[in-house]
TIMI-2910 file (N, C-alpha, C, CB; in pm, 1 decimal, decimal comma, always signed):
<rs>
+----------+----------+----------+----------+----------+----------+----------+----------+----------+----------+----------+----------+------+
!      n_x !      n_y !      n_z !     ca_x !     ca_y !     ca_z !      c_x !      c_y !      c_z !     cb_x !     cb_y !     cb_z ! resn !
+----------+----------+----------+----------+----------+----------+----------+----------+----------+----------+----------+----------+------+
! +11020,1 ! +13930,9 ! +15491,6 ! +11109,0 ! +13979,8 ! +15389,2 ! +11214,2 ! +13875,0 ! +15355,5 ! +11174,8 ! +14109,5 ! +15433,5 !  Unk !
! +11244,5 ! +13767,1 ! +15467,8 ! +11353,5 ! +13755,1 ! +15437,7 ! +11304,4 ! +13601,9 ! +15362,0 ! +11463,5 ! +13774,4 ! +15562,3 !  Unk !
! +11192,2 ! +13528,5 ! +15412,4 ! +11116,5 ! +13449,4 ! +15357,4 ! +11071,8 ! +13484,6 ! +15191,2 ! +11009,8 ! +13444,6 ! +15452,2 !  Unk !
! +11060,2 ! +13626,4 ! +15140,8 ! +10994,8 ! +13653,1 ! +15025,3 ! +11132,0 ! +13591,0 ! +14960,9 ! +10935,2 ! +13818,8 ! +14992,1 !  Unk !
! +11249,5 ! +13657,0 ! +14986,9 ! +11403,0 ! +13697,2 ! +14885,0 ! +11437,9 ! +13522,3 ! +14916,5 ! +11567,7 ! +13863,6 ! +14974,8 !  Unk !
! +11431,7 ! +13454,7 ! +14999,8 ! +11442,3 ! +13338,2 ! +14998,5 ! +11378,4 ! +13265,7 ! +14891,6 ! +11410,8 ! +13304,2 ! +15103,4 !  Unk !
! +11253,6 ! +13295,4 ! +14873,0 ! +11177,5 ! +13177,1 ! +14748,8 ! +11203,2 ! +13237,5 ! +14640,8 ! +11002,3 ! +13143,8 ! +14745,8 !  Unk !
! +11213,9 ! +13353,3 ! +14656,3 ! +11277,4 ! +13459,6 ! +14509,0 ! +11390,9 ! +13389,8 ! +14481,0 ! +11329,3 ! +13644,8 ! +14536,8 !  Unk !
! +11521,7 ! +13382,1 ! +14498,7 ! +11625,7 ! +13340,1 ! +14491,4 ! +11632,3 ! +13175,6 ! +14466,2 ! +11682,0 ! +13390,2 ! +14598,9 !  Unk !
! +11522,1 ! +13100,3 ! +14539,1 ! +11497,9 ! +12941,3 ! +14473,1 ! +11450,5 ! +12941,1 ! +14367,8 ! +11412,3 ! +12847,6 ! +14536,5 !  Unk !
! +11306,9 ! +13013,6 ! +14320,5 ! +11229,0 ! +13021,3 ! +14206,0 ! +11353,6 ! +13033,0 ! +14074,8 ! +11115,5 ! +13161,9 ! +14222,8 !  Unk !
! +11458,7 ! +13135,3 ! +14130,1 ! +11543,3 ! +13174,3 ! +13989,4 ! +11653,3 ! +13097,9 ! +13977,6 ! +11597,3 ! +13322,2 ! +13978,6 !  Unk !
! +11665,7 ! +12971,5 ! +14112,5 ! +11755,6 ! +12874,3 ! +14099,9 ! +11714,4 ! +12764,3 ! +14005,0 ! +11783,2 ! +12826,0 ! +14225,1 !  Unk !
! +11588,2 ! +12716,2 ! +14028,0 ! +11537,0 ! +12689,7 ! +13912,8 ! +11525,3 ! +12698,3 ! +13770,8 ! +11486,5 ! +12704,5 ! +13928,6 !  Unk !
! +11416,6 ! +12793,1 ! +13789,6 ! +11477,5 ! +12839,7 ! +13666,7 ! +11538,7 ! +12841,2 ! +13562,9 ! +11506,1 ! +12872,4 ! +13669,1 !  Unk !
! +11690,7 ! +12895,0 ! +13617,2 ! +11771,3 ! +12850,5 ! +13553,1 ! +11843,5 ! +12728,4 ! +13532,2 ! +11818,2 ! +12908,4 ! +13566,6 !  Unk !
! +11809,3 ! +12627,6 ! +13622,6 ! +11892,9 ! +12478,6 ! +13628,4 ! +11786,1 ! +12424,0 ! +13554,0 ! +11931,6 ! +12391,0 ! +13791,3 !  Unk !
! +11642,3 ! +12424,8 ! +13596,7 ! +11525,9 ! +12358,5 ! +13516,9 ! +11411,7 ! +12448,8 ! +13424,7 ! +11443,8 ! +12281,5 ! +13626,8 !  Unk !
! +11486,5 ! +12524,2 ! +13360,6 ! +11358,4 ! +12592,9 ! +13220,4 ! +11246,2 ! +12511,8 ! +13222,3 ! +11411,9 ! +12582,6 ! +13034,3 !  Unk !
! +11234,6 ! +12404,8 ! +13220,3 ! +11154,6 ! +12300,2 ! +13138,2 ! +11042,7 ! +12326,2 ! +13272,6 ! +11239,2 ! +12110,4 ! +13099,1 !  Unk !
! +11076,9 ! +12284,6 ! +13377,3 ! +11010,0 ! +12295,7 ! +13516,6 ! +10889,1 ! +12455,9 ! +13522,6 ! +11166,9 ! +12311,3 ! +13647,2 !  Unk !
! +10949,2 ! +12570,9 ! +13539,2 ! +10899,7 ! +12658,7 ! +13457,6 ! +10818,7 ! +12698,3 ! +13384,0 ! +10934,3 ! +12669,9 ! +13421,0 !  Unk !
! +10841,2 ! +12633,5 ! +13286,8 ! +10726,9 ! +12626,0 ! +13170,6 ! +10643,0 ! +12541,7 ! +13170,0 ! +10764,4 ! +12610,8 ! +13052,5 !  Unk !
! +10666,7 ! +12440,5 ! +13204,5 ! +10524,5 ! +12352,5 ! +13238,8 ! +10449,8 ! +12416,5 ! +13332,5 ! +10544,9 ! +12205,1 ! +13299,0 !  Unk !
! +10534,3 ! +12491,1 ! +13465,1 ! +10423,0 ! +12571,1 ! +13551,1 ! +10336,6 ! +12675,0 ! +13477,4 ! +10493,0 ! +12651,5 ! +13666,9 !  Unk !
! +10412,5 ! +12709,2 ! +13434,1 ! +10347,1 ! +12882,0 ! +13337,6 ! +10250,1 ! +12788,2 ! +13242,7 ! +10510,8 ! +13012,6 ! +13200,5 !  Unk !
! +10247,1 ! +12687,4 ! +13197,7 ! +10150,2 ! +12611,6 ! +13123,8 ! +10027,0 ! +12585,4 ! +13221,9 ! +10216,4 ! +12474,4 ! +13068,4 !  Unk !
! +10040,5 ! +12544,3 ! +13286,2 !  +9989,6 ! +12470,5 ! +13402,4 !  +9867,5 ! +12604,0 ! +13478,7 ! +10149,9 ! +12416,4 ! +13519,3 !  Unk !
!  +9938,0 ! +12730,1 ! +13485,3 !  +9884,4 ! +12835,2 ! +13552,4 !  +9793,0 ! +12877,7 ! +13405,6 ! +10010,0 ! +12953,6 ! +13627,2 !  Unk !
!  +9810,9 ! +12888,1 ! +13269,0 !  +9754,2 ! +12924,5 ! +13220,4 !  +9615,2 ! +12817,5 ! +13211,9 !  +9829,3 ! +12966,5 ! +13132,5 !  Unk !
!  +9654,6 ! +12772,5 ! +13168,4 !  +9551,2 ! +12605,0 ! +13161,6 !  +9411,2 ! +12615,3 ! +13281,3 !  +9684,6 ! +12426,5 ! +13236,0 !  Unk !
!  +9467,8 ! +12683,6 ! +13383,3 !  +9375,0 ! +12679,9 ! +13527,7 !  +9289,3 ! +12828,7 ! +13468,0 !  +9492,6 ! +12701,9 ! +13724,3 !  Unk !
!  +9359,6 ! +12885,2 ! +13429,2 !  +9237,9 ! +13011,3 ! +13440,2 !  +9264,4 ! +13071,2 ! +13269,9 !  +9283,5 ! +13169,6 ! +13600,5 !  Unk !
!  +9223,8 ! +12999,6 ! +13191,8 !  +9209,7 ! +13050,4 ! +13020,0 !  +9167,5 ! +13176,7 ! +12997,2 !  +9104,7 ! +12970,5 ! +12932,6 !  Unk !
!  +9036,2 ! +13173,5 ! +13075,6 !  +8983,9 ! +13316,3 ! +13012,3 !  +8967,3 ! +13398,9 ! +13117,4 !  +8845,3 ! +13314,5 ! +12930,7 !  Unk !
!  +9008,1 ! +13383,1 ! +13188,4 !  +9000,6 ! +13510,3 ! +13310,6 !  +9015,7 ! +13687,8 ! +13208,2 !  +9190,5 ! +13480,2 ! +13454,5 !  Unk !
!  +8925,8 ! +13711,0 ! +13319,1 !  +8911,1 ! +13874,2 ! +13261,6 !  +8938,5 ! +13958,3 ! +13330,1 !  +8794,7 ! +13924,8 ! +13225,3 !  Unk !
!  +9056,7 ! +14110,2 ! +13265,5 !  +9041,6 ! +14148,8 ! +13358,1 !  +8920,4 ! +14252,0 ! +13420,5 !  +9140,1 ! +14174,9 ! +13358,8 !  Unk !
!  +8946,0 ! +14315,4 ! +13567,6 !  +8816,8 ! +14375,2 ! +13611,7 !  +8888,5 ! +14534,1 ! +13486,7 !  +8788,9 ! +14399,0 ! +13849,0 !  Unk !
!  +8756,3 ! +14623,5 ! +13524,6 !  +8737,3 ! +14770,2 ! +13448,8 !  +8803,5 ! +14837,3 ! +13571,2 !  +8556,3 ! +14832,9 ! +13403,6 !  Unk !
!  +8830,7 ! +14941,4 ! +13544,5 !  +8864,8 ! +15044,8 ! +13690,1 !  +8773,1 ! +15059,2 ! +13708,4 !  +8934,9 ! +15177,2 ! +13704,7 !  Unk !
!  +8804,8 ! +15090,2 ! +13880,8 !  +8661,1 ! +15129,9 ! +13942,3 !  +8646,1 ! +15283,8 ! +13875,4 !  +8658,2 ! +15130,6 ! +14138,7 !  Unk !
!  +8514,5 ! +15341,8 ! +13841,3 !  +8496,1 ! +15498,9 ! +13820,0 !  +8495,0 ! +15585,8 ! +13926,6 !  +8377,8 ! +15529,5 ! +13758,6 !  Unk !
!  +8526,6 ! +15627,6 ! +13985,0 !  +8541,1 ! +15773,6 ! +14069,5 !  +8451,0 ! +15869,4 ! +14044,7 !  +8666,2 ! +15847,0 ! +14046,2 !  Unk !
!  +8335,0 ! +15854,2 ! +14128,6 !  +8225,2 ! +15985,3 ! +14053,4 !  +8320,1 ! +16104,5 ! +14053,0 !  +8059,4 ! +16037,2 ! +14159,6 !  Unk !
!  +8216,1 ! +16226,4 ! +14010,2 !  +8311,2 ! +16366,4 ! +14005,1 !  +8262,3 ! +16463,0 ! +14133,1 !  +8284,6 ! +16463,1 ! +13839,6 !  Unk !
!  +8344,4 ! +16503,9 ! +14144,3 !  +8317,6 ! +16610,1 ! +14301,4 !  +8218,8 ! +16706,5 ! +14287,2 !  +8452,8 ! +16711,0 ! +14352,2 !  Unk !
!  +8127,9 ! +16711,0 ! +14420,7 !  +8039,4 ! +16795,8 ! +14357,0 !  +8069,4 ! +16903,8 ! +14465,5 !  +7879,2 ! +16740,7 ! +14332,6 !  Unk !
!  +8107,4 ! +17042,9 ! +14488,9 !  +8081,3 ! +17107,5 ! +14627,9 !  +7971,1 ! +17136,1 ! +14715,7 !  +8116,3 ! +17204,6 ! +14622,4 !  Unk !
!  +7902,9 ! +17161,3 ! +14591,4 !  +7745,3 ! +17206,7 ! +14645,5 !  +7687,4 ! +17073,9 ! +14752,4 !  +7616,8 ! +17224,3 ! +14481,0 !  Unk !
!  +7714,5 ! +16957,5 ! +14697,5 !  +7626,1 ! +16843,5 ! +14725,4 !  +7680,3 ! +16818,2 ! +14863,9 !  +7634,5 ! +16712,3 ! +14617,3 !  Unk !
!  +7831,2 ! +16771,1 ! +14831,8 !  +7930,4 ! +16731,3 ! +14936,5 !  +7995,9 ! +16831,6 ! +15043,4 !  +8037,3 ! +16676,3 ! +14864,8 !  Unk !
!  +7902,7 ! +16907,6 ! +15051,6 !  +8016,4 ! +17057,1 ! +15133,6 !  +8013,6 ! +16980,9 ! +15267,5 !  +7929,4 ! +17273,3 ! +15155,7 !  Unk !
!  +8082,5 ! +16958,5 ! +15359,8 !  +8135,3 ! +16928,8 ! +15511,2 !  +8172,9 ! +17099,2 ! +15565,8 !  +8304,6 ! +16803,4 ! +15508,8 !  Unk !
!  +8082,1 ! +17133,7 ! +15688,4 !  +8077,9 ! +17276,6 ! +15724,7 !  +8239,3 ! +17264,2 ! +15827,6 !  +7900,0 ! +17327,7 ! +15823,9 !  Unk !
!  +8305,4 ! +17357,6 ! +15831,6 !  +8404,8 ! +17415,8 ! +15919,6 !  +8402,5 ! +17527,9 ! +16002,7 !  +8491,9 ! +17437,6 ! +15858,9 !  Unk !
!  +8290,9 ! +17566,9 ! +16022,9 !  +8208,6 ! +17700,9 ! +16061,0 !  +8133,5 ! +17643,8 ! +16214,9 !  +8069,6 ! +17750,8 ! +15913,3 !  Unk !
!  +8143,2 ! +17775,6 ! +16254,1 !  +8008,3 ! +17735,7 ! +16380,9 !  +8076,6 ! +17646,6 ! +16488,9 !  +7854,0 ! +17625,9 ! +16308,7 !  Unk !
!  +7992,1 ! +17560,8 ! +16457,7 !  +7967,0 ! +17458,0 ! +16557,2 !  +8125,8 ! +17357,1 ! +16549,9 !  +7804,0 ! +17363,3 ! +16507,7 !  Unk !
!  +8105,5 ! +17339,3 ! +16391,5 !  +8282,0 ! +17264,0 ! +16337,2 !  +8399,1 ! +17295,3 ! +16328,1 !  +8305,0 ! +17232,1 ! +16227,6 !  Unk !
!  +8419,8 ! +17444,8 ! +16373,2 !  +8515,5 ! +17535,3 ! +16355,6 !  +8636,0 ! +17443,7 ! +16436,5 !  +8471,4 ! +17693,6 ! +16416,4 !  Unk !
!  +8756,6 ! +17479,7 ! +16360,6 !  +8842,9 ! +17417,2 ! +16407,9 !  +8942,3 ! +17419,9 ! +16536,9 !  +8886,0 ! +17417,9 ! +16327,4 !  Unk !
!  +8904,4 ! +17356,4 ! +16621,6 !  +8999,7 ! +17364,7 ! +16769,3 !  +9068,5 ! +17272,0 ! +16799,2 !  +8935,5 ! +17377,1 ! +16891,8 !  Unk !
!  +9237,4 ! +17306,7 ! +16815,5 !  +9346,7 ! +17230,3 ! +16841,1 !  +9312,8 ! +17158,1 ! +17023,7 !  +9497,7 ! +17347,4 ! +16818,1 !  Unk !
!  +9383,8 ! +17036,3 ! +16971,3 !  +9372,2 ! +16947,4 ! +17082,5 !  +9419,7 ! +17031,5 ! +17212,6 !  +9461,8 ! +16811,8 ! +17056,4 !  Unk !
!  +9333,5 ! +17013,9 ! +17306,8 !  +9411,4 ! +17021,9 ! +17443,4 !  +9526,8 ! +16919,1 ! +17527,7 !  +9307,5 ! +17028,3 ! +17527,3 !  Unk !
!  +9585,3 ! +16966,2 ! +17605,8 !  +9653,7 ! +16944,8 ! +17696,3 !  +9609,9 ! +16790,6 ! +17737,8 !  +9640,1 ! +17055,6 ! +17792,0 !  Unk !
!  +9504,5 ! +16750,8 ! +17762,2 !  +9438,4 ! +16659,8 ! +17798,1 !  +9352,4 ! +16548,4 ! +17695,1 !  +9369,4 ! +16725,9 ! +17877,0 !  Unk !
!  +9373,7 ! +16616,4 ! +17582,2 !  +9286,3 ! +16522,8 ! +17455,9 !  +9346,4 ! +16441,1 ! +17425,8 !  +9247,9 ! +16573,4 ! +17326,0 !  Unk !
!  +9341,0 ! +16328,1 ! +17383,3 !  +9395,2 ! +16204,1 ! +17302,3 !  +9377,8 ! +16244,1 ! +17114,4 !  +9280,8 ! +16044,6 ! +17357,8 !  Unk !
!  +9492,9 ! +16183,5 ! +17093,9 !  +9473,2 ! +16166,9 ! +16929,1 !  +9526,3 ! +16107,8 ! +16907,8 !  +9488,0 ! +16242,9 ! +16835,1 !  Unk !
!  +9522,5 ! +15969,5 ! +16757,1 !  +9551,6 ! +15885,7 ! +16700,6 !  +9642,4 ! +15886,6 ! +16627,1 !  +9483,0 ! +15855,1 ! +16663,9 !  Unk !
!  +9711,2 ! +15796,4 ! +16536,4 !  +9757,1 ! +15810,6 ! +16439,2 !  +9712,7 ! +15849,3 ! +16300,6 !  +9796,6 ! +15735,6 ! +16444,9 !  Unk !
!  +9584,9 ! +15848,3 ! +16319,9 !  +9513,6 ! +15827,2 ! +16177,8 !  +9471,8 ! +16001,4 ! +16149,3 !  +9347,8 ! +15698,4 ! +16190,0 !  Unk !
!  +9500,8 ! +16084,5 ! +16044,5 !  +9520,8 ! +16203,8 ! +16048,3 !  +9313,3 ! +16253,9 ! +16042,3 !  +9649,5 ! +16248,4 ! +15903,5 !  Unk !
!  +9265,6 ! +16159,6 ! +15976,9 !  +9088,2 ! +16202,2 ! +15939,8 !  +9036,6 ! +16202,4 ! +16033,9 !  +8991,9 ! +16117,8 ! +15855,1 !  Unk !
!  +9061,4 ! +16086,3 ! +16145,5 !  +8993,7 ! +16063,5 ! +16255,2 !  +9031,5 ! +16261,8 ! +16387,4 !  +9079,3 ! +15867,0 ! +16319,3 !  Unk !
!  +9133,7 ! +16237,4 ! +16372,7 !  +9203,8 ! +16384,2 ! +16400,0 !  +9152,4 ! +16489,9 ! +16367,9 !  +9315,7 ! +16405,5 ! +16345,7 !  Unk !
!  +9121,1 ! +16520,7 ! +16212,2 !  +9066,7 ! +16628,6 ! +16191,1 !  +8951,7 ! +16635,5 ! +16229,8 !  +9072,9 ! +16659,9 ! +16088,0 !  Unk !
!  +8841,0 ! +16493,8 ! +16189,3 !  +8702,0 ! +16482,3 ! +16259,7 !  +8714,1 ! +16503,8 ! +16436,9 !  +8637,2 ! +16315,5 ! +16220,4 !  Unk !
!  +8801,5 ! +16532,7 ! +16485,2 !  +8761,4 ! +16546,7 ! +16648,4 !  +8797,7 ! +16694,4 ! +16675,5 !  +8857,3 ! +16434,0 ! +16764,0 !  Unk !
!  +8893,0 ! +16700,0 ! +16606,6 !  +8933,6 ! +16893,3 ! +16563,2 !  +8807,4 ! +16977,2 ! +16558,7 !  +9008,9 ! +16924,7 ! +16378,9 !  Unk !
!  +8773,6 ! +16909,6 ! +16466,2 !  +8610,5 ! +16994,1 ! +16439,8 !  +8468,1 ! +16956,3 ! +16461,8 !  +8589,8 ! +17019,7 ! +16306,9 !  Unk !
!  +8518,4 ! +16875,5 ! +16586,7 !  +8365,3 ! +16869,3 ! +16707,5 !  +8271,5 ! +16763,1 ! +16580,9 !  +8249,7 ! +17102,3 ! +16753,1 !  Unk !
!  +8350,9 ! +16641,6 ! +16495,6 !  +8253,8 ! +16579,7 ! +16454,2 !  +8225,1 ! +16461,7 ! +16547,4 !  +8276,3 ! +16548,7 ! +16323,9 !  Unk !
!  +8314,1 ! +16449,4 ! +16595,9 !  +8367,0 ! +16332,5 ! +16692,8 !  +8383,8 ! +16410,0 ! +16853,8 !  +8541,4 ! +16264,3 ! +16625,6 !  Unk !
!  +8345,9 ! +16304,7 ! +16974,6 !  +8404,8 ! +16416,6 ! +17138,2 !  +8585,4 ! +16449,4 ! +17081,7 !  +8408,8 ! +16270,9 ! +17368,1 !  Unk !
!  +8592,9 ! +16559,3 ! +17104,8 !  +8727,6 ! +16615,8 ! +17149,0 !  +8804,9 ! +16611,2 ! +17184,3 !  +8749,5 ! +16658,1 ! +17184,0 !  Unk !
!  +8765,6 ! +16517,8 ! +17323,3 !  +8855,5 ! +16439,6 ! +17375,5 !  +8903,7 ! +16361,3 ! +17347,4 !  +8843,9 ! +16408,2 ! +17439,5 !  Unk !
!  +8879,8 ! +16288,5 ! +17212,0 !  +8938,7 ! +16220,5 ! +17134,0 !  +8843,8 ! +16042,2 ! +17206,7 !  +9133,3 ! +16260,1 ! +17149,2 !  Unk !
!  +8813,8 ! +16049,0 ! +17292,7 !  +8741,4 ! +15900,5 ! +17368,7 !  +8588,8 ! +15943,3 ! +17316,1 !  +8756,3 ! +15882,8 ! +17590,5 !  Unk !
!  +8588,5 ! +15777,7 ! +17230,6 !  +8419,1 ! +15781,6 ! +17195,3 !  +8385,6 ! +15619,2 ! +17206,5 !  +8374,1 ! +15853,7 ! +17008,2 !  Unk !
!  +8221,2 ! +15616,7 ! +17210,2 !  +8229,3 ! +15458,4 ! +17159,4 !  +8223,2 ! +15486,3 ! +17005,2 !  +8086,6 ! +15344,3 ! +17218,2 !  Unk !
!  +8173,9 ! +15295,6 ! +16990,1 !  +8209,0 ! +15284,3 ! +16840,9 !  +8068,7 ! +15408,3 ! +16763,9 !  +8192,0 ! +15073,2 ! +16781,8 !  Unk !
!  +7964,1 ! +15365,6 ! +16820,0 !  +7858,6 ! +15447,5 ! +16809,9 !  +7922,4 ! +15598,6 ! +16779,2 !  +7769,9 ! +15434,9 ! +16944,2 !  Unk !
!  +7922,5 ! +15649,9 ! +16815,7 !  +8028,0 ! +15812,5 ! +16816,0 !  +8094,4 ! +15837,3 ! +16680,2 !  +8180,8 ! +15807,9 ! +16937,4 !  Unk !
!  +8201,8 ! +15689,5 ! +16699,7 !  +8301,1 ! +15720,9 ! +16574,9 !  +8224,6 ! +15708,1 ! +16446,3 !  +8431,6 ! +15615,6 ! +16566,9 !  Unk !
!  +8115,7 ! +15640,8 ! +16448,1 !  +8082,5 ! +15599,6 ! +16296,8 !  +7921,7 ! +15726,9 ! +16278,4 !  +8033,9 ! +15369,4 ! +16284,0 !  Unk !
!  +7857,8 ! +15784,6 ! +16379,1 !  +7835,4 ! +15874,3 ! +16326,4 !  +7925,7 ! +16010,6 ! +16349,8 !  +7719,7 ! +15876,2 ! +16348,9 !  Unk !
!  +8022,4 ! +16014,0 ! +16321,6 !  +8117,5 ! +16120,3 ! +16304,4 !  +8185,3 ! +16081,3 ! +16252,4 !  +8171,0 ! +16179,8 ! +16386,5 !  Unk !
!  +8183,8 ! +15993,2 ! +16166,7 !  +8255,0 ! +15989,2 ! +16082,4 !  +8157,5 ! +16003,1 ! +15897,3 !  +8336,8 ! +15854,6 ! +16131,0 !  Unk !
!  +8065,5 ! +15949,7 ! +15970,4 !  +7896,4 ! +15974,8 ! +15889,5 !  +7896,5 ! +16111,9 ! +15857,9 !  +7740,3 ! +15946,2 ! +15995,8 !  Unk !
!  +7880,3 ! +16225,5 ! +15954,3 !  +7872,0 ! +16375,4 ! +15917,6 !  +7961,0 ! +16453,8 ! +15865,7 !  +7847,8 ! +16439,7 ! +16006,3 !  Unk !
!  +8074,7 ! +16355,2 ! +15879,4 !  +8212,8 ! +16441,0 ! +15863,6 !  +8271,7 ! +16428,3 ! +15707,5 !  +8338,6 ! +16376,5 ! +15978,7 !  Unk !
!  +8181,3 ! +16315,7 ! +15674,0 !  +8243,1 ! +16283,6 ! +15551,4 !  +8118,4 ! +16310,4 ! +15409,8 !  +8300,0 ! +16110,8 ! +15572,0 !  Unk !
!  +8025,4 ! +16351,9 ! +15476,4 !  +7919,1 ! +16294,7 ! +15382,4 !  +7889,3 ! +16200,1 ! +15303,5 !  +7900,4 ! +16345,9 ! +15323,0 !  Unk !
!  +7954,8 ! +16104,0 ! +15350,5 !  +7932,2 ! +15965,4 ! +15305,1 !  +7855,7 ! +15906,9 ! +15373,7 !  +8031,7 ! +15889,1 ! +15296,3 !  Unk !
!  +7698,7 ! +15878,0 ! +15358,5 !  +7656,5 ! +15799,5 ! +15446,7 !  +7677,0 ! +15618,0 ! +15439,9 !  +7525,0 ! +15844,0 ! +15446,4 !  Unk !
!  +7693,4 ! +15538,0 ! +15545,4 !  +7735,4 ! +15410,6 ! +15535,6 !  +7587,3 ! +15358,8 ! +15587,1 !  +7880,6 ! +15370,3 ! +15624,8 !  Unk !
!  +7547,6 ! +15307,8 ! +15410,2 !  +7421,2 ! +15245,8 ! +15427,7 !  +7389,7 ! +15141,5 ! +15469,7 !  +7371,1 ! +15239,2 ! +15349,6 !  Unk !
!  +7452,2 ! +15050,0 ! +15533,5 !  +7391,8 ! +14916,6 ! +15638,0 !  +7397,3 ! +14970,3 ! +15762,9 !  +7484,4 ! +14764,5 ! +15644,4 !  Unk !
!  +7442,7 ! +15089,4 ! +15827,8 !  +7433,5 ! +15162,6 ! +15944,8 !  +7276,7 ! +15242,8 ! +15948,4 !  +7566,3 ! +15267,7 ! +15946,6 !  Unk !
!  +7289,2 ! +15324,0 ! +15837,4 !  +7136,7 ! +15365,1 ! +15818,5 !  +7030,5 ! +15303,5 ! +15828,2 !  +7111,9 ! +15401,5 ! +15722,4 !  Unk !
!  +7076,3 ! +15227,1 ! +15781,1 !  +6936,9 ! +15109,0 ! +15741,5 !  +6903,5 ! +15025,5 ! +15840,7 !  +6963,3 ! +14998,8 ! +15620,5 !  Unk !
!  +6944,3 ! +15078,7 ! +15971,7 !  +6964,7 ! +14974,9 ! +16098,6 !  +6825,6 ! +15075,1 ! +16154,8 !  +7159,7 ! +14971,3 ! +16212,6 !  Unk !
!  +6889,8 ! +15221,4 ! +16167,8 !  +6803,1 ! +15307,1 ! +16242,4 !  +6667,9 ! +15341,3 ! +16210,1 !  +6858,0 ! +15412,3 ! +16251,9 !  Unk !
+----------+----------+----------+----------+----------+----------+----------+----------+----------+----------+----------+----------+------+
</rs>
């Protein structure tokens, strides 16, 4: 931070003592990339329920951590162990986390698939 407000505060010392300096950069930066384009937004498919339903029932039903469980900071990883997508205990290998995180999300992560 204190490095950013530092070159901030030179850049506008400049600046203002040397305009000319400045503008040759801003010349200089345009000159390097003329036609750059920008990207499109990414599209966001649309939600489907039917397709994407993640069950909370049964088997996924939701059970608060015990006395003895571990949990993270990360609130998804949390809910996935809440609801038995992940061990409970919150301790998995990586194996574990990424298919529970696979079922939990219905997202399948296709270079994982494509292994098995």
């Amino acid at each position: 931070m204190k490095i950013t407000s530092f070159a901030t505060l030179a850049l506008a010392g400049v600046a203002n003592a040397y305009p000319s300096v400045m503008a040759r950069l801003a010349e200089q930066a345009q000159a390097a990339a003329p036609n750059v384009k920008r990207q499109t937004p990414i599209s966001i498919p649309p939600f489907d329920a039917a397709s994407q339903y993640v069950s909370n029932q049964g088997a996924h039903k939701f059970v608060p951590p015990g006395p003895t469980d571990q949990r993270g900071p990360c609130p998804g990883l949390n809910a996935m162990a809440n609801h038995n997508y992940m061990p409970h205990n919150g301790i998995a290998t990586i194996e574990q986390f990424i298919d529970g995180t696979e079922k939990g999300t219905c997202n399948p992560i296709p270079h994982y698939t494509d292994r098995r």
